[in-house]
Legacy VTK file of the C-alpha trace (Angstrom):
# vtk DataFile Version 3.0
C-alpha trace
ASCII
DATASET POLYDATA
POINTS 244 float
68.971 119.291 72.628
66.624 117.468 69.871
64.196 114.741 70.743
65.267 111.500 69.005
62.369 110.152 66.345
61.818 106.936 69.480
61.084 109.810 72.120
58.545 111.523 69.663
56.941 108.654 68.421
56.743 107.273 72.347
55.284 110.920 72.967
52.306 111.370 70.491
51.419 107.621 71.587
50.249 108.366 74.481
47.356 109.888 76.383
48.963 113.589 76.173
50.168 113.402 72.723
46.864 112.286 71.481
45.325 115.041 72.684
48.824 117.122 71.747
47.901 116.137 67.916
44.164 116.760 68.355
44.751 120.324 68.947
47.312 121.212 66.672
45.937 119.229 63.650
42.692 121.621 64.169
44.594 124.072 63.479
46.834 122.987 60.739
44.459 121.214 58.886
42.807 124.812 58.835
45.432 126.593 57.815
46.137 124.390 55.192
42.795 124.323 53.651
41.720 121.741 50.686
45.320 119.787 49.376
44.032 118.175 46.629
46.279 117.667 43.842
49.237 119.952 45.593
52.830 118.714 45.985
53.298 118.850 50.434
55.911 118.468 52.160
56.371 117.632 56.135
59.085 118.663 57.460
60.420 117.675 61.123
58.119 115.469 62.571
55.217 116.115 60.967
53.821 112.976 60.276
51.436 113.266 62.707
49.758 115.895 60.843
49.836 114.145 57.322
47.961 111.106 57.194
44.711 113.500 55.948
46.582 114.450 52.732
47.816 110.982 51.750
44.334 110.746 49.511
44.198 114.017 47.803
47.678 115.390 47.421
49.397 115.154 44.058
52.051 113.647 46.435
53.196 113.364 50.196
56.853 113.710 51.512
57.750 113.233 55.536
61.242 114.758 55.638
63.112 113.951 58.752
66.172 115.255 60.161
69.315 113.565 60.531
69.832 114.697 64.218
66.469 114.154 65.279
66.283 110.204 63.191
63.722 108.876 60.739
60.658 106.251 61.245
58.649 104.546 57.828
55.524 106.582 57.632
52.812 105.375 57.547
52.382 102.396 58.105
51.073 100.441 55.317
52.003 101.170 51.664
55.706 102.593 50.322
57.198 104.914 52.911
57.019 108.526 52.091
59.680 109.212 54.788
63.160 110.635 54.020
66.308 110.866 56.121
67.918 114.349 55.298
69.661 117.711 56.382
67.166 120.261 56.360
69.412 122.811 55.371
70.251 120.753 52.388
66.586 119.304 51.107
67.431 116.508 48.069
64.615 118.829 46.213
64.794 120.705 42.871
63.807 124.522 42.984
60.035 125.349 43.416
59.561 121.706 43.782
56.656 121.460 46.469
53.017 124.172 46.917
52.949 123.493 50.791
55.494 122.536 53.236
54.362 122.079 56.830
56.831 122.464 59.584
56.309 120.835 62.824
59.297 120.419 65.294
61.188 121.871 62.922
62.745 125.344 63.545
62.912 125.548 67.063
65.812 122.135 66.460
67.822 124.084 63.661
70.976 124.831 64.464
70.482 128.488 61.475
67.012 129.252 61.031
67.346 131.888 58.453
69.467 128.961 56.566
66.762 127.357 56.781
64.180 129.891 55.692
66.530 130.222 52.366
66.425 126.679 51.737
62.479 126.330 52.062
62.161 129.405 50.032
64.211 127.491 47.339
62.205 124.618 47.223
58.995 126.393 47.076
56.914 127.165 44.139
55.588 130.791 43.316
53.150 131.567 45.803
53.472 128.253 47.569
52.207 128.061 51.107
54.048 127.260 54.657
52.590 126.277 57.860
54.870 126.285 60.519
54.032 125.147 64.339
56.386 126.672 67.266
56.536 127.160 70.514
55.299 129.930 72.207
57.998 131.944 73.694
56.290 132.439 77.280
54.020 129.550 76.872
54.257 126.336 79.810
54.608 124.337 76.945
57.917 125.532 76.472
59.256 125.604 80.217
58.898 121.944 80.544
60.636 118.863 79.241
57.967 116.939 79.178
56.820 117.226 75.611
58.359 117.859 72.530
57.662 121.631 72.387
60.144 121.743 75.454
63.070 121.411 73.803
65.361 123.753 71.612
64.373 127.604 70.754
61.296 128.683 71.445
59.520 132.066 69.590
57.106 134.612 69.961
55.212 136.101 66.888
57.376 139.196 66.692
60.703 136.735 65.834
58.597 134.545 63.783
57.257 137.349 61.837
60.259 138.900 61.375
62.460 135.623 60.014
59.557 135.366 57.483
59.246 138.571 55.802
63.283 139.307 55.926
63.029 136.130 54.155
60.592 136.856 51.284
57.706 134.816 53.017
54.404 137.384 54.100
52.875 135.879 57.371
48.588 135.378 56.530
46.893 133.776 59.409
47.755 133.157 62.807
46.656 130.678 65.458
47.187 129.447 68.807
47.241 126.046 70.185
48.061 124.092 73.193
45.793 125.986 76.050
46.157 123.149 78.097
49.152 121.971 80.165
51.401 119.861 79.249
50.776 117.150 82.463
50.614 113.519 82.139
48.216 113.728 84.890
44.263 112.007 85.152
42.137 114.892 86.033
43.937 117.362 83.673
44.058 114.855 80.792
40.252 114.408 80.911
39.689 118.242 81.502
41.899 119.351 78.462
39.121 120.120 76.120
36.968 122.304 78.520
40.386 123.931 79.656
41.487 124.221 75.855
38.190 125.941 75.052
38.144 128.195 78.337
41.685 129.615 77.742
41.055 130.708 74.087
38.606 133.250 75.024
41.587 134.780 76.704
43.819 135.179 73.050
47.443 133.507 72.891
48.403 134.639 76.504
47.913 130.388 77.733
48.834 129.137 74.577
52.015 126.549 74.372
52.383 126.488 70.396
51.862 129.183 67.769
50.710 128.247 64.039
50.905 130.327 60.880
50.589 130.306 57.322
52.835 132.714 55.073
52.741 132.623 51.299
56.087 132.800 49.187
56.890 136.071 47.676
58.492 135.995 43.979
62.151 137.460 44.910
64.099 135.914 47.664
64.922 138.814 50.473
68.450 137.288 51.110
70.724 135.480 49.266
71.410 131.774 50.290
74.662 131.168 51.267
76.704 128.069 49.674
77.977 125.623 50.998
81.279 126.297 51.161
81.013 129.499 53.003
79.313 128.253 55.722
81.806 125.626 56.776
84.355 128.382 56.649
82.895 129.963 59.413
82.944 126.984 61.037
86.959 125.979 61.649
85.981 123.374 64.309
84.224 121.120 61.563
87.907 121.005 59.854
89.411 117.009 60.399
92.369 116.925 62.550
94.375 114.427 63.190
93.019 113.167 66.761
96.494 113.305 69.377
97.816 110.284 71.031
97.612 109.958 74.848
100.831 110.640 76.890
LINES 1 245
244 0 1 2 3 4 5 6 7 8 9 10 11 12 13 14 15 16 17 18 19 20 21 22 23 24 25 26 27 28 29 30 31 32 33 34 35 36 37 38 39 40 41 42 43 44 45 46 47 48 49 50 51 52 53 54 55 56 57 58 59 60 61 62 63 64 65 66 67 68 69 70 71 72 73 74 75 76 77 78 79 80 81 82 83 84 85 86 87 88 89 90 91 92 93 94 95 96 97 98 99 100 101 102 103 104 105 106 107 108 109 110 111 112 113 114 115 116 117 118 119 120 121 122 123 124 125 126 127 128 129 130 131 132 133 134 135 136 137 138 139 140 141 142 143 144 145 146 147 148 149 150 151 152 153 154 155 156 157 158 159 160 161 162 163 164 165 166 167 168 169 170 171 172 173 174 175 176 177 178 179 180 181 182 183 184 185 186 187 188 189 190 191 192 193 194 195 196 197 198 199 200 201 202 203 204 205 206 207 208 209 210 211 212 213 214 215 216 217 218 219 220 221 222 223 224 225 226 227 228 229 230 231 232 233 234 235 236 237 238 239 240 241 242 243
């Protein structure tokens, strides 16, 4: 199941997705370093995460997938948002230097599709940040955030689908310490509890972060279109039958 764009923005509107965004945008806007002057790209729902680079990026894309539905972003000015298949990006090759990914691969139906397609659109030694969920995190046994739905990952799989697809893993971080409760006393106590849990490593963490760099020959060939919907017999149209 994906979260529809209304549930997400409904989400990081209130009190828990506030502090939801505090955390990870720490650690994004880490990763991610000075932007100025790069081509970035969100991809997901990463809007959230954006709004810093609007001023010093060369430019600013929000794409948003068609499953998951697209809002204007942001709010005043021309919207940078675009309504696309993220296995198909409307991008030339080596078109963007950082792509963040934030409920992104844990909502794709082929993640190493995916991987091909954002090594395609990357330039040499461009940078990706992407935000999961933690495999055994809380974060990712409950439905009451975002990180709750699809496929969750621990760093293992995540370091694996990058390297087998030309993308070497640099820095890691954890996020999310806190639980995920739309509760009073926990809301209020989620920066002492976030700041308590880190001293012991990833073990309460809900999301994981990291930044890989693009390597200069793609590990595995990207499949074409046409080969992947013949693997796929049930997306053939057929004539629907009439009721007895």
């Amino acid at each position: 199941m994906t979260p529809d764009v209304d549930g997400l923005i409904r989400f990081y509107k209130s009190p828990l997705g506030r502090l939801t965004r505090q955390s990870i945008r720490q650690q994004v806007s880490e990763l991610a370093g000075d932007v100025t002057g790069l081509r970035l790209l969100g991809l997901g729902f990463a809007t959230p995460y954006l709004r810093g680079a609007l001023k010093g990026a060369e430019r600013v894309l929000a794409f948003m997938p068609a499953r998951q539905g697209a809002s204007s972003w942001p709010r005043e000015g021309p919207s940078h948002t675009v309504l696309c298949d993220p296995l198909e990006m409307p991008l030339t090759d080596a078109a963007m230097d950082m792509v963040i990914v934030i409920h992104g691969f844990e909502h794709v139906v082929d993640p190493e599709d995916m991987m091909r397609e954002l090594w395609r659109i990357c330039a040499p030694n461009a940078k990706v940040i992407i935000v999961v969920p933690r495999r055994r995190g809380l974060w990712a046994g409950l439905d009451t955030n975002p990180f709750g739905y699809g496929q969750p990952y621990s760093r293992g799989q995540m370091d694996k689908l990058l390297r087998d697809h030309s993308f070497t893993p640099e820095v890691w971080r954890d996020g999310l310490f806190f639980p995920p409760i739309h509760s009073g006393p926990i809301l209020r106590s989620a920066r002492m509890i976030e700041k308590a849990s880190k001293m012991f490593g990833p073990t309460f963490a809900g999301a994981m972060c990291v930044r890989a760099k693009k390597e200069q020959f793609p590990a595995i060939a990207r499949r074409k279109r046409a080969e992947k919907a013949l693997g796929a017999p049930e997306l053939s149209p057929q004539t629907a039958r009439e009721g007895v």
